[in-house]
N, C-alpha and C positions, 0 to 999 in steps of 0.2 A: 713213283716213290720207291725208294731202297728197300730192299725186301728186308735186310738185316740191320739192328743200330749198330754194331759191333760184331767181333768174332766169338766173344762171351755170349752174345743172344742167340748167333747163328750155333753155334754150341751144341745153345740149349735146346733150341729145335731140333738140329740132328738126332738130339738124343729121344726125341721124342722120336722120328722118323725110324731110327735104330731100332727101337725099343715095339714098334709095331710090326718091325721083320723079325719079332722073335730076339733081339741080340740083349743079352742081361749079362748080369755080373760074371760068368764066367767066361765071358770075354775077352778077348785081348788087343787093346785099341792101339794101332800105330801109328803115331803122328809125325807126317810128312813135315819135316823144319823149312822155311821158321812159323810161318803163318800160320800151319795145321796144328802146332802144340797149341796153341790156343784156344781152338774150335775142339780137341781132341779132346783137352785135360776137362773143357765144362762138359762137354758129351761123357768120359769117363765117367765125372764125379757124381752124376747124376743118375748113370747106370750103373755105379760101384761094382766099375769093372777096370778091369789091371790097365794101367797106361805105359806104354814105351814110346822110343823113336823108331822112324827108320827110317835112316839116311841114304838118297839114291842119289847117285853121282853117273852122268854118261858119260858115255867112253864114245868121243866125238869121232870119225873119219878123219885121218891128218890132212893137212889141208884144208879138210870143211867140218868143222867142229861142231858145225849146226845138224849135220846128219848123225845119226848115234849108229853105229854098228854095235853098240851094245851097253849095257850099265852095270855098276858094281853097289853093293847096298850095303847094308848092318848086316854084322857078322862076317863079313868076306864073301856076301852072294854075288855069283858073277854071272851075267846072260850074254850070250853072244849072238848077236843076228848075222845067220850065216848067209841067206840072200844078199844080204848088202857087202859082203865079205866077198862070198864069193864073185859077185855082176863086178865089182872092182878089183879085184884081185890084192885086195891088202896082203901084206906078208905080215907073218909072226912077229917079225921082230919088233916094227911100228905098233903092232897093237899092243902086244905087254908095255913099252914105253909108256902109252898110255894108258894101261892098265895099271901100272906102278906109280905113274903120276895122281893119278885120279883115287885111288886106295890110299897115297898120304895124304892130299886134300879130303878124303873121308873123314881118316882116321885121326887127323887136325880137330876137325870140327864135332865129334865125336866126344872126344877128350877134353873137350871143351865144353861141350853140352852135358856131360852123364856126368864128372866129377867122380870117376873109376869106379861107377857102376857099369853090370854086365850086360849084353842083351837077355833080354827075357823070349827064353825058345818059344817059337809059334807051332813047333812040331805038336802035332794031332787036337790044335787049339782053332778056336773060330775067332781067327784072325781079320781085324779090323781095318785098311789101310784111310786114314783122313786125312782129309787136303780145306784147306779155308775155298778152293772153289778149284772149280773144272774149267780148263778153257779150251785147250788140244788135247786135252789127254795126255800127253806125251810120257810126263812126269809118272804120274800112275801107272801107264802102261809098264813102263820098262818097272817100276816097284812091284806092281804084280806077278812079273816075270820072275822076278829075283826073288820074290818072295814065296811063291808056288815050290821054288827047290828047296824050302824048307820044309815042306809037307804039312801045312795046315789041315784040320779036320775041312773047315772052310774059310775058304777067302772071300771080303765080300770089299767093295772098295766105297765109301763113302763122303758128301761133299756137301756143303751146302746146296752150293747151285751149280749146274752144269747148261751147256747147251743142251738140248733133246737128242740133237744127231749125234755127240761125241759117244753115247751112251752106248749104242753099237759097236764101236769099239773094243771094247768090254767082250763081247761074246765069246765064250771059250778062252779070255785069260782069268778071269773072277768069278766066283758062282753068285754076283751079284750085285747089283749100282744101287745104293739108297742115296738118296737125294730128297731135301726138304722140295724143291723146284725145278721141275725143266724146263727151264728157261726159253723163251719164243717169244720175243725176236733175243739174241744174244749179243749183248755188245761189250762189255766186258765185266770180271769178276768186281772187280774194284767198283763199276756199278752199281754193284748189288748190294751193297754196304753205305752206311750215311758216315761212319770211321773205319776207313780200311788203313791208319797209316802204318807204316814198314815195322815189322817186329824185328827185332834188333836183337842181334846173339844172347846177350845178357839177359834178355825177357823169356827165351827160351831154357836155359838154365834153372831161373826163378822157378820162373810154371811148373816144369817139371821138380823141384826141391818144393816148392807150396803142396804141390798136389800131394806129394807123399808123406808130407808132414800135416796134409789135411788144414793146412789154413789157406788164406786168400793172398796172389803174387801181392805186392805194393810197387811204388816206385821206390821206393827207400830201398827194399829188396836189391832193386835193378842196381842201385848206387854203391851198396857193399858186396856186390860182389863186383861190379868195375875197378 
């Protein structure tokens, strides 16, 4: 059986998970787009605690796009994996290309999602990073990286459901993995869910404009602002 009906259930469990590691209202929850604002904004609402984005974009290896030498996030945070830089010998030039490329793809989506609101700083704040599920980590990983150089009091990265081994991962970039499940055996996140479908730019928008207007997204919502 799915352990979650929705991302709104799964949420609201987080928040309960959250909420037994200590994390309350003075919070700052980051919601991984698109899938995470929605697991993020019912975890916030219920810990009435501050909700943001934060948008991580890798910066693939040219050539192989699938390896990330490094990620650029909200606010203009940039991490660079210098192993993988140096064992290949990338030159500067190719990487800003990519760095320029992937900072307007950001800042695209960004602009689109916040509606010229600002980031809300994580400096010396117990920063939240959520994600609707764990599967490689990948995603997180490089978000926690990027977001550690904003100097949070703490970083703690949060999920519904993870495999158990990903969680390791984690050690030494986040002072913490809450998770409603550690999942054993792991097949995938979409699993875990009885409605996982695709959140769609415009739902992410919504959720984040419901939440701080304190009512509930609709679909109507989704339609006026398309």
């Amino acid at each position: 059986m799915p352990l979650f009906r929705d991302r709104r259930h799964a949420g609201a469990k987080l928040a309960e998970a959250l909420a037994a590691e200590g994390v309350g209202r003075d919070a700052l929850l980051l919601a991984i787009p698109r899938g995470g604002v929605v697991v993020a904004a019912e975890a916030a609402a219920l810990l009435r605690a501050e909700l943001d984005l934060f948008t991580v974009r890798k910066l693939g290896v040219p050539g192989r796009p699938e390896l990330a030498m490094g990620a650029v996030a909200t606010g203009g945070l940039v991490v660079w994996n210098g192993a993988i830089i140096e064992s290949l010998n990338i030159r500067e030039a190719p990487m800003l290309e990519t760095l320029e490329r992937e900072t307007r793809e950001l800042a695209r989506r960004e602009a689109l999602y916040r509606a010229g609101s600002a980031p809300v700083p994580a400096a010396g704040r117990v920063a939240v990073l959520v994600d609707d599920g764990i599967a490689t980590g990948a995603t997180l990983l490089a978000a926690a990286r990027a977001l550690r150089t904003a100097k949070p009091a703490r970083l703690l990265v949060a999920a519904p459901v993870a495999p158990r081994e990903v969680v390791a991962r984690f050690d030494g970039e986040a002072d913490g993995v809450v998770l409603v499940r550690a999942q054993v055996p792991f097949f995938s996140v979409a699993a875990c869910y009885e409605d996982f479908r695709q959140v769609q730019d415009a739902e992410v928008a919504v959720s984040l404009r419901a939440f701080h207007a304190g009512a509930e997204p609709t679909e109507e919502g989704c339609e006026d602002f398309l």
